[in-house]
PADRENLO-859044 format. One line per 2 residues: their letters; for each residue x, y, z of N, C-alpha, C, O, CB. Coordinates in pm, whole numbers. Glycine has a CB too. Example, Ala and Ser with C-alpha at 12.3 -4.5 7.8 and 13.67 -1.06 7.14 Angstrom:
as> 1319:-569:780:1230:-450:780:1320:-330:780:1424:-332:846:1131:-447:905  1285:-225:708:1367:-106:714:1290:3:787:1341:114:804:1408:-60:572
***
This chain:
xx> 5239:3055:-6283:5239:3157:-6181:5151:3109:-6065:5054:3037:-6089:5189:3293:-6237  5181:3145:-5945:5140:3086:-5854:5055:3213:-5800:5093:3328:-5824:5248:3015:-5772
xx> 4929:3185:-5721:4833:3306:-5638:4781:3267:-5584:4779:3145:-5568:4750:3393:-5678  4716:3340:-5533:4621:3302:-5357:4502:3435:-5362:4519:3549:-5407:4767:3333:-5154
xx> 4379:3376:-5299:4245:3437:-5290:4220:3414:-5193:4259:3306:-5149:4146:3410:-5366  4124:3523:-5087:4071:3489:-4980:3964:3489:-4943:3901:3594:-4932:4106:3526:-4918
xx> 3915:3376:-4914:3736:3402:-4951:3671:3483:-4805:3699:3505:-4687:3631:3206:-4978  3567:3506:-4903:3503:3615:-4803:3326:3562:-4771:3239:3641:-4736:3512:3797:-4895
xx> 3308:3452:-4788:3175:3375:-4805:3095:3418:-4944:3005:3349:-4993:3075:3409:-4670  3155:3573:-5015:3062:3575:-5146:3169:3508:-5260:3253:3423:-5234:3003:3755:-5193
xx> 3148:3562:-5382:3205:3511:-5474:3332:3600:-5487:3324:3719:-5457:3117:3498:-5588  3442:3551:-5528:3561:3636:-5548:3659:3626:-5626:3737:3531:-5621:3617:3648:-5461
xx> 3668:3742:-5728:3736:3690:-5869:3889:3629:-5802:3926:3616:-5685:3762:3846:-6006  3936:3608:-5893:4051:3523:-5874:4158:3631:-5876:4259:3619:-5806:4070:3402:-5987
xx> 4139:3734:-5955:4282:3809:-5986:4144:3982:-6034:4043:3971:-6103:4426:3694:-6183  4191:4106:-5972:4138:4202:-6002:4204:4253:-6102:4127:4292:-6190:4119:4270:-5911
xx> 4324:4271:-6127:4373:4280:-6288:4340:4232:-6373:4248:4151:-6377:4468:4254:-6323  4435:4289:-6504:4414:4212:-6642:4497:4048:-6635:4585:4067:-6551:4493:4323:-6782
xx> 4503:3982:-6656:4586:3858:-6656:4559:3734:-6728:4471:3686:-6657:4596:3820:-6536  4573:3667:-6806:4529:3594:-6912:4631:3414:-6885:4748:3379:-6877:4572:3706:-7076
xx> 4500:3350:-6880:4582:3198:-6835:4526:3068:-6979:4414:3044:-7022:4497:3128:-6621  4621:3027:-7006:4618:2894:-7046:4539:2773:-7016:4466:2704:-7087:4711:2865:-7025
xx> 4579:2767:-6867:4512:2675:-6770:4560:2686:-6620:4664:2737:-6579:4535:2530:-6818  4444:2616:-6536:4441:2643:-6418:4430:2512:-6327:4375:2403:-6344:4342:2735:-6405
xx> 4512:2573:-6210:4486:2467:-6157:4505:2483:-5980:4611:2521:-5930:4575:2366:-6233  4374:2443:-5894:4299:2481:-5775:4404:2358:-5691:4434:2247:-5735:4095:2461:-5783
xx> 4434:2406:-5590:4486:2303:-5450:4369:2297:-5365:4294:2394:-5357:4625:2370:-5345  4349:2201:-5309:4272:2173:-5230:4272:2264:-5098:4387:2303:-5077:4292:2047:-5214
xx> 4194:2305:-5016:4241:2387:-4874:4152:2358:-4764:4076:2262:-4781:4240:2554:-4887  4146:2426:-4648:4046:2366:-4521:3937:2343:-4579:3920:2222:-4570:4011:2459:-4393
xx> 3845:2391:-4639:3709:2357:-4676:3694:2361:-4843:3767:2415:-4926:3606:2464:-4601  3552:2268:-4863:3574:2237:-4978:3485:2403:-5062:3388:2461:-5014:3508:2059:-5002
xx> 3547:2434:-5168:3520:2535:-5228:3535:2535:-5347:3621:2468:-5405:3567:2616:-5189  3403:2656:-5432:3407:2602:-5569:3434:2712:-5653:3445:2826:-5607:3281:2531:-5612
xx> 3448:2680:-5803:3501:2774:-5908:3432:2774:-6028:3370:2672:-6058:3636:2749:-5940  3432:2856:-6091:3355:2905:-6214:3368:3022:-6247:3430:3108:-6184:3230:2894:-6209
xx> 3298:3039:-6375:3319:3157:-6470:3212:3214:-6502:3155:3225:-6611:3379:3130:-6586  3174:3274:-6338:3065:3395:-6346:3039:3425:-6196:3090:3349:-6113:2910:3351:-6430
xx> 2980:3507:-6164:2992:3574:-5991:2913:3522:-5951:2905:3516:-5828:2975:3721:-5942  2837:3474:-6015:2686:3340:-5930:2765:3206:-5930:2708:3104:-5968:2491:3296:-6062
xx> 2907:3203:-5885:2939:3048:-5846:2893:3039:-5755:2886:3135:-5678:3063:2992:-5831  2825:2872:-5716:2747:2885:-5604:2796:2658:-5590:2869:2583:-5655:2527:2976:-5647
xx> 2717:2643:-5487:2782:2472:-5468:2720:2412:-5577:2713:2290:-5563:2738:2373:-5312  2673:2453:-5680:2527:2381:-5807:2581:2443:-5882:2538:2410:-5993:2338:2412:-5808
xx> 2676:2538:-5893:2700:2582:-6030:2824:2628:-6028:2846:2746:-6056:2610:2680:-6084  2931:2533:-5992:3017:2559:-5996:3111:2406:-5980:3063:2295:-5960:3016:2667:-5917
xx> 3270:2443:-5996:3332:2279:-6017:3381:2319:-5870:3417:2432:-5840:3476:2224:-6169  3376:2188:-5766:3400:2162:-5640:3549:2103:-5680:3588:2020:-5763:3283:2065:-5562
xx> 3619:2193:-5572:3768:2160:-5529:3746:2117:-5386:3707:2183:-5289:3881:2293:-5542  3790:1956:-5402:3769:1906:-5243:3901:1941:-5143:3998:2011:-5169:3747:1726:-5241
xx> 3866:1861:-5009:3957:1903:-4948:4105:1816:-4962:4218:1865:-4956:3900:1912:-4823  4068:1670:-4984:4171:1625:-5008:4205:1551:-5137:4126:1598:-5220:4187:1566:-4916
xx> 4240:1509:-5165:4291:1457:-5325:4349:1516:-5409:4384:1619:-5350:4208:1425:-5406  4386:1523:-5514:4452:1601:-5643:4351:1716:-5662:4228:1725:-5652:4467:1501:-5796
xx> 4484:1823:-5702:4414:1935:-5761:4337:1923:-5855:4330:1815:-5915:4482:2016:-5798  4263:2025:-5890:4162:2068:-5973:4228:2121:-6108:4264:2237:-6126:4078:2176:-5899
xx> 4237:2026:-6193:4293:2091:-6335:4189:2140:-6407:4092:2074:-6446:4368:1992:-6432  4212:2269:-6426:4086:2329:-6604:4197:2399:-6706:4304:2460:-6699:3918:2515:-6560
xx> 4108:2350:-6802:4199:2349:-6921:4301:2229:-6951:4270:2123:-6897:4280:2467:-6910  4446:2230:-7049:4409:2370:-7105:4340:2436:-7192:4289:2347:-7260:4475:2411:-7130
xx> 4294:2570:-7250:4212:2627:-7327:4256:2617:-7478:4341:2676:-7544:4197:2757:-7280  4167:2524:-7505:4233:2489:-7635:4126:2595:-7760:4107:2582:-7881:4222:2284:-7661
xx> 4082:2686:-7669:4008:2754:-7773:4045:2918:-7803:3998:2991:-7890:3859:2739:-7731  4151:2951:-7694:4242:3052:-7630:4264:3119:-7486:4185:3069:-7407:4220:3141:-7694
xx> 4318:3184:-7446:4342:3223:-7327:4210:3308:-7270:4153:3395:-7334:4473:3300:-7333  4164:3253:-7105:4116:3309:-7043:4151:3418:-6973:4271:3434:-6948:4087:3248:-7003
xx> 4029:3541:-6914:4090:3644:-6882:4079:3599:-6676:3960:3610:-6646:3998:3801:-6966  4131:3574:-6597:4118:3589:-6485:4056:3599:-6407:4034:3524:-6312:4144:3627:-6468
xx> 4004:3728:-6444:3900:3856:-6355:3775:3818:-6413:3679:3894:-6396:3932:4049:-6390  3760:3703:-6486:3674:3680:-6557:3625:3488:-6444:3517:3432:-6460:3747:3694:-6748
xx> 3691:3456:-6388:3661:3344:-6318:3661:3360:-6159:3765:3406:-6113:3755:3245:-6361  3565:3329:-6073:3552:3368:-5946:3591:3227:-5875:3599:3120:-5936:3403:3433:-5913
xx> 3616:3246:-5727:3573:3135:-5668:3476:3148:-5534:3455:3261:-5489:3692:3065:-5641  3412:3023:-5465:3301:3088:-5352:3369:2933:-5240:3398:2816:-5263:3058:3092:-5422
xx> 3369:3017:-5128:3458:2909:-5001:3402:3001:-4912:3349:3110:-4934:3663:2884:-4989  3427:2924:-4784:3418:2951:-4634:3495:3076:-4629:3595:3105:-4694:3480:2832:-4534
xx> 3440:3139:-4553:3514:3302:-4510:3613:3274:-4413:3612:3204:-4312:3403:3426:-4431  3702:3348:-4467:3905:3369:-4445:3943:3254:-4480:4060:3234:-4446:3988:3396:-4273
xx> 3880:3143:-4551:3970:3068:-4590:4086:3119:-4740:4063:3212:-4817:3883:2944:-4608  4184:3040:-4742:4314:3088:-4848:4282:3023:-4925:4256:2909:-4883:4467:3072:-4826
xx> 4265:3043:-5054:4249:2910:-5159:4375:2986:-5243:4387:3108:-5248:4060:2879:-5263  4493:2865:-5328:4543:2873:-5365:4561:2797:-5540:4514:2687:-5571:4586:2871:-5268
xx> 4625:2873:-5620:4610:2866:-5757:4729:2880:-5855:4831:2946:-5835:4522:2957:-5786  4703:2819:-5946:4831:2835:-6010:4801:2820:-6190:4736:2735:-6250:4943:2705:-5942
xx> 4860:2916:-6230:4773:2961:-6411:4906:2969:-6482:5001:3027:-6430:4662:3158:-6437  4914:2905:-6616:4992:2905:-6686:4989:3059:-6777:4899:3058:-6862:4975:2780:-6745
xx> 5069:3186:-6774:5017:3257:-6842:4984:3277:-6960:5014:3168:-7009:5045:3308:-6825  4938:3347:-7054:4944:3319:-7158:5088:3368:-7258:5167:3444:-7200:4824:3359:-7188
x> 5117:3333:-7382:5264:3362:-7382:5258:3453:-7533:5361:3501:-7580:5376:3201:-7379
***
């Protein structure tokens, strides 16, 4: 499944629903911006998606499905960061 987030300079979950992923995986966008699994992602505590090169693969969760609303990301304000999560099945 494919989605999109818009950062707002704080941290911002990925999905405000329930939604459960396999694995994930970040496209690069205008600025470099990062991801993690807690609302204190910050540039030190979090995995950096650059601007250019291959996406950002996590997972997959070989320990079970993650919940979404449960992983934030933190970028430049109005930038689009885009995503794509295998759901869970």
């Amino acid at each position: 499944m494919l989605s999109n987030a818009t950062m707002t300079g704080s941290a911002v979950e990925l999905t405000a629903g329930y939604a459960r992923a396999m694995q994930l995986i970040f496209a690069p966008a205008g600025h470099v911006y990062y991801v993690g699994d807690s609302s204190t992602v910050s540039s030190t505590k979090g995995i950096p998606v650059p601007t250019a090169g291959p996406s950002v693969v996590i997972g997959p969760f070989t320990s079970g499905a993650i919940n979404l609303s449960q992983w934030y990301a933190l970028g430049t304000n109005a930038d689009v960061i885009s995503f794509q999560y295998t759901p869970e099945e």
